[in-house]
PASERO-412217 format. One line per field, with one value per atom (N, C-alpha, C, O): atom name; x, y, z. Coordinates in nm, 4 decimals. Example, Ala and Ser with C-alpha at 12.3 -4.5 7.8 and 13.67 -1.06 7.14 Angstrom:
2
name = c(N|CA|C|O|N|CA|C|O)
east = c(1.3190|1.2300|1.3200|1.4236|1.2850|1.3670|1.2900|1.3409)
north = c(-0.5690|-0.4500|-0.3300|-0.3319|-0.2250|-0.1060|0.0030|0.1138)
up = c(0.7800|0.7800|0.7800|0.8465|0.7080|0.7140|0.7870|0.8039)
//
This chain:
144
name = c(N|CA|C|O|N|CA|C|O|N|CA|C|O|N|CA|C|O|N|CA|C|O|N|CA|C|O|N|CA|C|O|N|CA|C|O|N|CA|C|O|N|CA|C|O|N|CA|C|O|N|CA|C|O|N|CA|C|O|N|CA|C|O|N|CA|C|O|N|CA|C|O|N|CA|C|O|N|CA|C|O|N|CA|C|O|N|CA|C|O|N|CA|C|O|N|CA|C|O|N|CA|C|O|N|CA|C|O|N|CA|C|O|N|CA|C|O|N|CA|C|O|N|CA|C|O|N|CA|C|O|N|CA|C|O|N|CA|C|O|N|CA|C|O|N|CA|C|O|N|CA|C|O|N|CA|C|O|N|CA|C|O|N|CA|C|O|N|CA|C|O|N|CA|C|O|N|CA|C|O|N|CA|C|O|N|CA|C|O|N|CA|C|O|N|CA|C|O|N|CA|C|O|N|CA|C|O|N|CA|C|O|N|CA|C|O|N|CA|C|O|N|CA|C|O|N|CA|C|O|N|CA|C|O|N|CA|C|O|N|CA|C|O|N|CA|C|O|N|CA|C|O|N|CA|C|O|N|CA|C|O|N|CA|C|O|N|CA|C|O|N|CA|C|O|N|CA|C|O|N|CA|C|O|N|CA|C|O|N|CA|C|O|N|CA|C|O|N|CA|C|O|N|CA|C|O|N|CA|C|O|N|CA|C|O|N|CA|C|O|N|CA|C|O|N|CA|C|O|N|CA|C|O|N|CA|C|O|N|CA|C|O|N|CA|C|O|N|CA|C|O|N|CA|C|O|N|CA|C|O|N|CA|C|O|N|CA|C|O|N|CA|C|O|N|CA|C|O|N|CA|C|O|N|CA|C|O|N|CA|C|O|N|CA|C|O|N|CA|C|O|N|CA|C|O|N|CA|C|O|N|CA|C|O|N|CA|C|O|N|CA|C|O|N|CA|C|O|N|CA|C|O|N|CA|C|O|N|CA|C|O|N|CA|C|O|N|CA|C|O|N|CA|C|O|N|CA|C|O|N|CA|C|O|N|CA|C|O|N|CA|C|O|N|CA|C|O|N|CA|C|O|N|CA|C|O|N|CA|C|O|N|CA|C|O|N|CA|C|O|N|CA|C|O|N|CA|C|O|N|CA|C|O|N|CA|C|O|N|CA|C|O|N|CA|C|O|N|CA|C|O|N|CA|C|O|N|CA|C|O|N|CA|C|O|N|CA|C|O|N|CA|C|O|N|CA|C|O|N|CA|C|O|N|CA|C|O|N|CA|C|O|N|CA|C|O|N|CA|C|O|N|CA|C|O|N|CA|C|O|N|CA|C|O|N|CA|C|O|N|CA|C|O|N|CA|C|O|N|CA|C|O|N|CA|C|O|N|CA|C|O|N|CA|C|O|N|CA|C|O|N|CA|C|O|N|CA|C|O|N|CA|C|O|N|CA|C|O)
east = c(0.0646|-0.0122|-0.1271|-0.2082|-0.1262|-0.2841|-0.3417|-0.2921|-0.4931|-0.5984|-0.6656|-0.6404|-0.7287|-0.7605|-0.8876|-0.8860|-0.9579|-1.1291|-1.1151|-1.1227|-1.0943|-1.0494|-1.2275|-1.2477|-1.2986|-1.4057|-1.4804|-1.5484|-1.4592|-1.4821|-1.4191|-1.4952|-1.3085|-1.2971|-1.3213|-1.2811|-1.4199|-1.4823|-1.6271|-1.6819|-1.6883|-1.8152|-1.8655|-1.9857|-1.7535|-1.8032|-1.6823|-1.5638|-1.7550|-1.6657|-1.6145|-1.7135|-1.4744|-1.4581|-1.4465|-1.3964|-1.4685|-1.4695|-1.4014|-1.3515|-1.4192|-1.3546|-1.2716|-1.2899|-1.1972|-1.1533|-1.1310|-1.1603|-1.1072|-1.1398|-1.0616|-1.0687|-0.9847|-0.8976|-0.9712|-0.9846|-1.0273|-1.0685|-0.9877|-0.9453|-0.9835|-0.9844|-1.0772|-1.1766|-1.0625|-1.1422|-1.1728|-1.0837|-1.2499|-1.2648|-1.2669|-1.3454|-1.1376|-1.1356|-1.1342|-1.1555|-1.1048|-1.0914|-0.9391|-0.8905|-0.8610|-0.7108|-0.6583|-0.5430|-0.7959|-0.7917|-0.7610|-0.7031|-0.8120|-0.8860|-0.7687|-0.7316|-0.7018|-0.5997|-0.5215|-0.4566|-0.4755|-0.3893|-0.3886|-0.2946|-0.5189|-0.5349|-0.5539|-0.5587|-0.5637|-0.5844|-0.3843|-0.3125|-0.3480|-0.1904|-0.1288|-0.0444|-0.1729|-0.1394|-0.2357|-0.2193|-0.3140|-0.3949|-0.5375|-0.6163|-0.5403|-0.6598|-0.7995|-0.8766|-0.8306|-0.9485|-1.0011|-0.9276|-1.1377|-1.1909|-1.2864|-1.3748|-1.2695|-1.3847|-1.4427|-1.4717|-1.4617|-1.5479|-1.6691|-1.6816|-1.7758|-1.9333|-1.9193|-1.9943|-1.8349|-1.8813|-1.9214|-1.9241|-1.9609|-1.9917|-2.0138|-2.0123|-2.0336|-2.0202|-2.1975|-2.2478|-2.2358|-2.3284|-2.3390|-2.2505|-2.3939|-2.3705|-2.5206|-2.6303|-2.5060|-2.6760|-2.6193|-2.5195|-2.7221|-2.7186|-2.5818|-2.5622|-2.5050|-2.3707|-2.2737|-2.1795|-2.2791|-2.1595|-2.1662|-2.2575|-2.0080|-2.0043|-1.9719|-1.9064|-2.0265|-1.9949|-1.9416|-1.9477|-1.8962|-1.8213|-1.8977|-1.8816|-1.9731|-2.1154|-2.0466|-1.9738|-2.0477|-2.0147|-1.9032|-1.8787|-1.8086|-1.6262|-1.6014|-1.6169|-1.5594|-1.5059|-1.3625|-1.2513|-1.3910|-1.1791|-1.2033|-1.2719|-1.1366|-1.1161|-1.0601|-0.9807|-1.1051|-1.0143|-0.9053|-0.8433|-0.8518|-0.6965|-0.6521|-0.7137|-0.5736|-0.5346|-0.5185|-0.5681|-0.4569|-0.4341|-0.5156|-0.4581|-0.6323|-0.7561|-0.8399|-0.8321|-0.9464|-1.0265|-1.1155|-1.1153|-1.2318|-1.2901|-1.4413|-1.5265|-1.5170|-1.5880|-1.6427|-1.5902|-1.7927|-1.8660|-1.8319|-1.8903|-1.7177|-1.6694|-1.7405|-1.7481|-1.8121|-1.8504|-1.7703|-1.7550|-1.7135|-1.5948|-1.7083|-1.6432|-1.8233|-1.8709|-1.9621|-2.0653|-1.9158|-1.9975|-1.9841|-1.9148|-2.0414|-2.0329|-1.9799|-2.0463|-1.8288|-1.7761|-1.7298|-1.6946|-1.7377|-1.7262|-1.6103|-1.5016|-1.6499|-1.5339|-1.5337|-1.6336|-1.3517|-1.3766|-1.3216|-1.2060|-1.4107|-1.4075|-1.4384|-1.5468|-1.3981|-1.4508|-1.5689|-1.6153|-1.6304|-1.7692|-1.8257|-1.9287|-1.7159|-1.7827|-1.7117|-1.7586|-1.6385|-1.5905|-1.7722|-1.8407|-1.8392|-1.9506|-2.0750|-2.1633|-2.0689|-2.1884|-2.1584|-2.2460|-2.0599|-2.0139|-2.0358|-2.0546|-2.0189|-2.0330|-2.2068|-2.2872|-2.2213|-2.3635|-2.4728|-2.5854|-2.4123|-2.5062|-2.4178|-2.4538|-2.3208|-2.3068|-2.3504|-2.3650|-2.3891|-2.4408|-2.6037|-2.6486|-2.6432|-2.8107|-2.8713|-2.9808|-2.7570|-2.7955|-2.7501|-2.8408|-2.6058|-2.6196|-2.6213|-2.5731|-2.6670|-2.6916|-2.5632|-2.5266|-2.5081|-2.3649|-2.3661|-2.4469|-2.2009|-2.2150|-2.0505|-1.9523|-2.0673|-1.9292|-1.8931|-1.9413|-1.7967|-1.7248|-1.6050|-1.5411|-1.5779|-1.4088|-1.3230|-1.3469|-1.2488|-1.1160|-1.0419|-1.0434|-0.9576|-0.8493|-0.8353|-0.8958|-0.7742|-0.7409|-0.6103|-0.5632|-0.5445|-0.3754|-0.3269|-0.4053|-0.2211|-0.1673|-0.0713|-0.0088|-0.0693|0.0331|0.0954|0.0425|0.1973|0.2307|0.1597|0.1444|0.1394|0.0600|-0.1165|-0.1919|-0.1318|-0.2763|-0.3027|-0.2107|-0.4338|-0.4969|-0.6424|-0.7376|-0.5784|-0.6838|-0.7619|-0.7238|-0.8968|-0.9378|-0.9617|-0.9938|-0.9310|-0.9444|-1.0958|-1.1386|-1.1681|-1.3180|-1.3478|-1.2757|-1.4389|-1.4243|-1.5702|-1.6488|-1.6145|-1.7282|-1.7495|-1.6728|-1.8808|-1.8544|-2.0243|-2.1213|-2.0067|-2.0836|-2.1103|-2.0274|-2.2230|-2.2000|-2.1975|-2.2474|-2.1568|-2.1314|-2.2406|-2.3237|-2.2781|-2.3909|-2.3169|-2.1997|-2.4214|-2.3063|-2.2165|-2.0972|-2.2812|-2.1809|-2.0891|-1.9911|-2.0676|-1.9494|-1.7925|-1.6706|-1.9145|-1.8003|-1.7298|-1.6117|-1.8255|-1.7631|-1.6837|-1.5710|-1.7121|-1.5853|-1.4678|-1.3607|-1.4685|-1.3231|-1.2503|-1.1443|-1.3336|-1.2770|-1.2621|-1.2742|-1.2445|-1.2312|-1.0966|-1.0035|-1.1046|-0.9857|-0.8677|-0.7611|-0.8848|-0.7524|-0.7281|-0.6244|-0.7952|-0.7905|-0.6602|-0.5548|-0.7056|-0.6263|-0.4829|-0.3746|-0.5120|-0.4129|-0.2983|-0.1883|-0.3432|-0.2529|-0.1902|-0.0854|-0.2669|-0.2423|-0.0887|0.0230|-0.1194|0.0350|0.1485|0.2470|0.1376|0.2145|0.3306|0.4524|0.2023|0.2889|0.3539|0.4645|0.2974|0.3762|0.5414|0.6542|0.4891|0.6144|0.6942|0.7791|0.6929|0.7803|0.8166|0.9153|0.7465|0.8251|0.8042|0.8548)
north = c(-0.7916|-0.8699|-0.7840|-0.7270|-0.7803|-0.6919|-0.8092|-0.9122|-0.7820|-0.8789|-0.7800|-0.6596|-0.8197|-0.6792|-0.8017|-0.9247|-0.7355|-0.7895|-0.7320|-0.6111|-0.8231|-0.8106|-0.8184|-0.7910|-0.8455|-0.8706|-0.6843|-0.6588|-0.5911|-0.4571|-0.4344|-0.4213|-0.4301|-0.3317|-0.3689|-0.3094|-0.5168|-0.5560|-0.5131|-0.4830|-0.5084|-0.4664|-0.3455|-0.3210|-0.2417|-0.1066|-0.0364|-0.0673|0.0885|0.2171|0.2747|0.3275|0.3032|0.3158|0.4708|0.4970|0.5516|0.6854|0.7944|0.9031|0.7178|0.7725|0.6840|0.5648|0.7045|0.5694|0.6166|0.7354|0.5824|0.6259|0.5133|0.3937|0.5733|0.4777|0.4514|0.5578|0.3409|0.3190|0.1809|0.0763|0.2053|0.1134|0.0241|0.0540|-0.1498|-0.2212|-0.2460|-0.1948|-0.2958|-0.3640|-0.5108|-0.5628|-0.5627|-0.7246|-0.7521|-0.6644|-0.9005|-0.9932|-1.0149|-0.9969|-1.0486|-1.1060|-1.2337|-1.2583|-1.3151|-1.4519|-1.3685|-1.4053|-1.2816|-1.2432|-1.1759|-1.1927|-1.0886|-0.9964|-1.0898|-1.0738|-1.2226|-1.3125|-1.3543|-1.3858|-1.3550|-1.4628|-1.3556|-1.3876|-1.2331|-1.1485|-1.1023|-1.0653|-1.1227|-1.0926|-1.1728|-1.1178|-1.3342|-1.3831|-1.4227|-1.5380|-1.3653|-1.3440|-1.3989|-1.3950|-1.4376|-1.5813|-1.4965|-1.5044|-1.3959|-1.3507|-1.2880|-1.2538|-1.2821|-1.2639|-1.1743|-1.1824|-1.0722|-0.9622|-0.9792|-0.8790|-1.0785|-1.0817|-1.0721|-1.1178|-0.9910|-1.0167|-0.9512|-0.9999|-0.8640|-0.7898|-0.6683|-0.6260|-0.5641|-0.3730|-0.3522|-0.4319|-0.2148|-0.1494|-0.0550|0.0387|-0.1327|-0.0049|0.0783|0.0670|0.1751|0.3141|0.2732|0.2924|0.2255|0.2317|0.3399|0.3152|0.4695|0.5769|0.6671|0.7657|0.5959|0.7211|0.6154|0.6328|0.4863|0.4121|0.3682|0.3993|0.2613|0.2496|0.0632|0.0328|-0.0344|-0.1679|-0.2355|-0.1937|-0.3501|-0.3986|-0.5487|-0.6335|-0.5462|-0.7009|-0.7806|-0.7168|-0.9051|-1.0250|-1.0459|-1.1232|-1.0034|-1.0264|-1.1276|-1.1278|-1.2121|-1.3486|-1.3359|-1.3033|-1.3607|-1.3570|-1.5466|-1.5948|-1.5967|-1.7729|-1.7758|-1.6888|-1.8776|-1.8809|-1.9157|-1.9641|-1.8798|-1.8864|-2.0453|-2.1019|-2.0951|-2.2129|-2.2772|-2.3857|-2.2109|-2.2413|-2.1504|-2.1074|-2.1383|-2.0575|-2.1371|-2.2511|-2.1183|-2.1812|-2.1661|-2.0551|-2.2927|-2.2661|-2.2479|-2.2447|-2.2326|-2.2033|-2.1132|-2.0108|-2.1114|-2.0252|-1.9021|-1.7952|-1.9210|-1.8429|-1.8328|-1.9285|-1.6693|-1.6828|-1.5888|-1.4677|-1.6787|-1.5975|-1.4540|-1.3637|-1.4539|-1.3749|-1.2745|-1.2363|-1.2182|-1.1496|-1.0232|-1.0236|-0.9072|-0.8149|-0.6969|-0.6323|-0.6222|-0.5512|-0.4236|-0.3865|-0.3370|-0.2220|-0.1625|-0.1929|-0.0401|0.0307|0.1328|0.1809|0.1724|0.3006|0.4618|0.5022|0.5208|0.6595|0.7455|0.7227|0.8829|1.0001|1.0177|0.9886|1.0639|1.0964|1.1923|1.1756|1.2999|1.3861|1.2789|1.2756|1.2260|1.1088|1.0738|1.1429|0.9547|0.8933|0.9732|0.9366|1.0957|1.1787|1.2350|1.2426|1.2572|1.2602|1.1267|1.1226|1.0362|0.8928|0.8999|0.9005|0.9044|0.8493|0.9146|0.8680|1.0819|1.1851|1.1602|1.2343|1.0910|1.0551|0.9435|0.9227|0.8206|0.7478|0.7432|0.6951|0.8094|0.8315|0.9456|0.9430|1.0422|1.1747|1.0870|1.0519|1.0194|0.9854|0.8366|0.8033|0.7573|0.6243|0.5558|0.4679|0.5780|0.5001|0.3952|0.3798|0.3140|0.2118|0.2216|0.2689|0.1491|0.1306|0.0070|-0.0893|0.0318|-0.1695|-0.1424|-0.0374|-0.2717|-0.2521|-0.2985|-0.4087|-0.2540|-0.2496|-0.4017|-0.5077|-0.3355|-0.3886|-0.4273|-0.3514|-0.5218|-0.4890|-0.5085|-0.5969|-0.4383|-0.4528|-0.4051|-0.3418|-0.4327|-0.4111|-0.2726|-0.2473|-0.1969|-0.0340|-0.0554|-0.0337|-0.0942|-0.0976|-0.2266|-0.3404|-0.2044|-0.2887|-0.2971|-0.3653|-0.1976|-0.1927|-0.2484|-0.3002|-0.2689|-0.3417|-0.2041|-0.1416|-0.2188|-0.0934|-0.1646|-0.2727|-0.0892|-0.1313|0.0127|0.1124|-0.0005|0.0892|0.0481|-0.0649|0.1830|0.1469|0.2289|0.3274|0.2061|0.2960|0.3274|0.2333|0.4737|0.4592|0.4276|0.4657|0.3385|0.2695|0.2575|0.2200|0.3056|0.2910|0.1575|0.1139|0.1009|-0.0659|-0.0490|0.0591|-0.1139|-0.0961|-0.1616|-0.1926|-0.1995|-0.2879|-0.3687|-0.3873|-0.4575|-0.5504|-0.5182|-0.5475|-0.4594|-0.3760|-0.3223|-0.3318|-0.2417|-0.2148|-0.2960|-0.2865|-0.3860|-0.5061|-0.5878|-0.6218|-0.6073|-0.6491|-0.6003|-0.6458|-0.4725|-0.3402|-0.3466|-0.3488|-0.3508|-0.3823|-0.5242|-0.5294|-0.6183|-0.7274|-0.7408|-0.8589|-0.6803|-0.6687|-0.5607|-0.5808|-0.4516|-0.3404|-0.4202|-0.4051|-0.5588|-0.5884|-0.6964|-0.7531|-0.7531|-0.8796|-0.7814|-0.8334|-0.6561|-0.6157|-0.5770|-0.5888|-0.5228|-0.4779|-0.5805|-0.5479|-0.7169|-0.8365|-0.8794|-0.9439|-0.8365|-0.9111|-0.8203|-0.8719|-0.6817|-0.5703|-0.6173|-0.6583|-0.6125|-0.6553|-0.7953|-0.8083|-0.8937|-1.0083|-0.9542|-0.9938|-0.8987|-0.8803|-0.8291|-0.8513|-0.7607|-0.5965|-0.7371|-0.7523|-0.8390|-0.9105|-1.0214|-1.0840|-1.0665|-1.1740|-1.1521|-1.2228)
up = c(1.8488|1.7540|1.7018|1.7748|1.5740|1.4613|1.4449|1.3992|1.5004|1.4424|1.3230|1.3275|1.2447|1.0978|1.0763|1.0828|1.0576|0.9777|0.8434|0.8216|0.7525|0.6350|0.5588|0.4405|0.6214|0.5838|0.5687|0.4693|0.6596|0.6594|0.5175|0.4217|0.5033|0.3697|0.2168|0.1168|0.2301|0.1554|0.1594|0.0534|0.2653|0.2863|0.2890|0.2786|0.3068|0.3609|0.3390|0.3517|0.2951|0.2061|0.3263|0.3770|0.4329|0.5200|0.5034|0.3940|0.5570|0.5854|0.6693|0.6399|0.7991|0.9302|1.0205|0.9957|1.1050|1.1650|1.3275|1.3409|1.3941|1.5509|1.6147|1.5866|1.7069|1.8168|1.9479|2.0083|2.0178|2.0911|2.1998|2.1506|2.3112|2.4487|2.4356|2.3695|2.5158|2.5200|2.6599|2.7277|2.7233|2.8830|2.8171|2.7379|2.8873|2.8565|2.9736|3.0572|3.0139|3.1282|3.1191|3.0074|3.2131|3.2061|3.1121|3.0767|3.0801|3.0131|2.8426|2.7405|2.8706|2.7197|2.6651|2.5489|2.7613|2.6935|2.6862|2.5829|2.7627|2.6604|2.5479|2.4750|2.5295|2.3887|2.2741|2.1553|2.3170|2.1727|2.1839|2.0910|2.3234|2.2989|2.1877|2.1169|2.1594|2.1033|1.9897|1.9501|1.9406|1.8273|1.8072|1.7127|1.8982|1.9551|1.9574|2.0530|1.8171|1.8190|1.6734|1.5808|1.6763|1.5018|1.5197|1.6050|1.4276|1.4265|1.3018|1.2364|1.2630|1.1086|1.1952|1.3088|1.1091|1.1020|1.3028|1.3874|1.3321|1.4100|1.4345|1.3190|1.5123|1.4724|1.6408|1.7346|1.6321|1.7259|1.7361|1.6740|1.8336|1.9185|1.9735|2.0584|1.9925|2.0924|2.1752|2.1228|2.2858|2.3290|2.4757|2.5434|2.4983|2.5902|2.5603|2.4894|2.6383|2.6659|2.6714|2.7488|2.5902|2.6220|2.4619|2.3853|2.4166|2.2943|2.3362|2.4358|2.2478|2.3136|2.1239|2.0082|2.1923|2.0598|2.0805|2.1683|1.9817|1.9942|1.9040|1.8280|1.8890|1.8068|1.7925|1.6999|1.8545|1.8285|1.9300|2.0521|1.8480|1.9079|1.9944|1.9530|2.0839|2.1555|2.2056|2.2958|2.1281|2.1624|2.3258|2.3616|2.4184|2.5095|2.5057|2.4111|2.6749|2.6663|2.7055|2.7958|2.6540|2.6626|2.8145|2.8449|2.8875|2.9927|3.1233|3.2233|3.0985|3.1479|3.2041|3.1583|3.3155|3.3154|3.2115|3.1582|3.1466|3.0160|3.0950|3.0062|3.2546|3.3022|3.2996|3.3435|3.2387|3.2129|3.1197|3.1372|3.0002|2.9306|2.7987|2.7217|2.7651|2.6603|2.5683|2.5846|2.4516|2.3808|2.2723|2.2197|2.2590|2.1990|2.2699|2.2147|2.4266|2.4816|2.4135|2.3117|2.4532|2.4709|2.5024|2.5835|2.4436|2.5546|2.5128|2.4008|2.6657|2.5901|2.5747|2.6239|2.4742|2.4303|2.5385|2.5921|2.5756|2.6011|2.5600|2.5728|2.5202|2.4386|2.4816|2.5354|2.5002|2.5357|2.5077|2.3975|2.5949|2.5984|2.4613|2.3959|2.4445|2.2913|2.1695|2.0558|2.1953|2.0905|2.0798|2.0044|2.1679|2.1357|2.1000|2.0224|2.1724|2.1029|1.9244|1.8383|1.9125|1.7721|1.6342|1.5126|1.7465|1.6460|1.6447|1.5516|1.7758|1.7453|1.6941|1.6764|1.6597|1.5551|1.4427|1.3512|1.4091|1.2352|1.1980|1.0776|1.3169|1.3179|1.2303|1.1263|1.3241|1.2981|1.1715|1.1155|1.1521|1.0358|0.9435|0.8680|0.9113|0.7598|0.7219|0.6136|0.7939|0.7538|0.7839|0.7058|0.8621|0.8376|0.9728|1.0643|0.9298|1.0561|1.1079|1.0506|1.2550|1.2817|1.3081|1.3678|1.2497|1.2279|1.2771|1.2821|1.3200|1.3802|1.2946|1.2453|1.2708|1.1527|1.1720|1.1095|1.3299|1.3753|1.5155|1.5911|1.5711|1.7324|1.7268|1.6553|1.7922|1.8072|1.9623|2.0330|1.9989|2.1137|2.1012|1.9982|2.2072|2.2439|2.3709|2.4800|2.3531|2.4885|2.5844|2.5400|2.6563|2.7425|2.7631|2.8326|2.6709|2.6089|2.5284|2.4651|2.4868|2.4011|2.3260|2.3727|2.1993|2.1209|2.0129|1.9679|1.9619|1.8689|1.8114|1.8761|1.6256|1.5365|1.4863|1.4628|1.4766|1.4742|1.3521|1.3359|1.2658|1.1550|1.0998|1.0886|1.0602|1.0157|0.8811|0.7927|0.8541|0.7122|0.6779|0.7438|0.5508|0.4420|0.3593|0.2794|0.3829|0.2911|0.1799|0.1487|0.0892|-0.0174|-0.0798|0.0055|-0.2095|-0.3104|-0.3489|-0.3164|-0.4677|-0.5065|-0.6132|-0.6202|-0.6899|-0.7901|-0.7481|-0.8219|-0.6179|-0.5859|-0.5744|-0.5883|-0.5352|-0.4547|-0.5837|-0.5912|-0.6734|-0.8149|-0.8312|-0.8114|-0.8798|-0.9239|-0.8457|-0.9062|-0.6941|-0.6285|-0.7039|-0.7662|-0.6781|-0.7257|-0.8610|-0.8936|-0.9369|-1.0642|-1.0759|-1.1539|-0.9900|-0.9911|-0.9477|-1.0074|-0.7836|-0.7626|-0.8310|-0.7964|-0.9287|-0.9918|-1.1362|-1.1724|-1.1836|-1.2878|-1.2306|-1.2879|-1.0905|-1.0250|-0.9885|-0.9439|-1.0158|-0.9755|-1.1306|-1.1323|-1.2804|-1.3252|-1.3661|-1.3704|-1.3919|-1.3781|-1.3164|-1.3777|-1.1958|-1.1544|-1.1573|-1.1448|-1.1836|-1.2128|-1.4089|-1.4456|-1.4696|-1.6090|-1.5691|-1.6131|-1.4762|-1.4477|-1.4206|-1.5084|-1.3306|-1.2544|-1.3313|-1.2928|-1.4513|-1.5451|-1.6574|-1.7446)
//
């Protein structure tokens, strides 16, 4: 199952993209097995020598206990150590951010695609929506 934050490649000029590990709970890797999670309006911190993934919702699992479960904690990524010193000096030299793309499953893992991103203005964001608005109208001609 691909969860995708469709909300990133509206917000931010994506640049780089980076494969990262998550630390979940057993409840948790069910419910993102079966899609039961949202990364809108979430990003990624680097605080010291670790990389954490703040505001990403994973819903509980249906048949879970729902005790003391908070679906929007905190959790971290895990990345090579020159992986995070790398993010976190492109981080800080050119203004940029990291947002998470995607979460999808490999095997019996669970990954998130993390990407560095540039916000965009609003003019930008017009201009997209204006490029796929022409880009839809082609297409439907080509097709009737």
């Amino acid at each position: 199952m691909k969860i995708t934050n469709r909300r990133a490649f509206f917000d931010y000029q994506l640049l780089e993209k980076f494969e990262a590990g998550i630390n979940l709970y057993g409840a948790e890797v069910k419910a993102v097995r079966l899609g039961h999670a949202d990364l809108t309006g979430s990003h990624v911190r680097i605080m010291g020598s670790e990389a954490y993934l703040i505001n990403a919702k994973i819903f509980p699992y249906k048949y879970s206990r729902p005790d003391g479960y908070d679906e929007q904690r905190t959790r971290k990524l895990l990345l090579h150590k020159n992986e995070i010193i790398a993010l976190k000096s492109k981080t800080e030299g050119q203004n940029l951010t990291l947002v998470p793309v995607s979460m999808y499953t490999t095997k019996s893992f669970i990954k998130v695609e993390i990407a560095l991103g540039r916000g965009k203005k609003q003019y930008d964001k017009r201009k997209s929506i204006k490029k796929k608005d022409i880009q839809r109208e082609i297409e439907q001609e080509l097709e009737g």
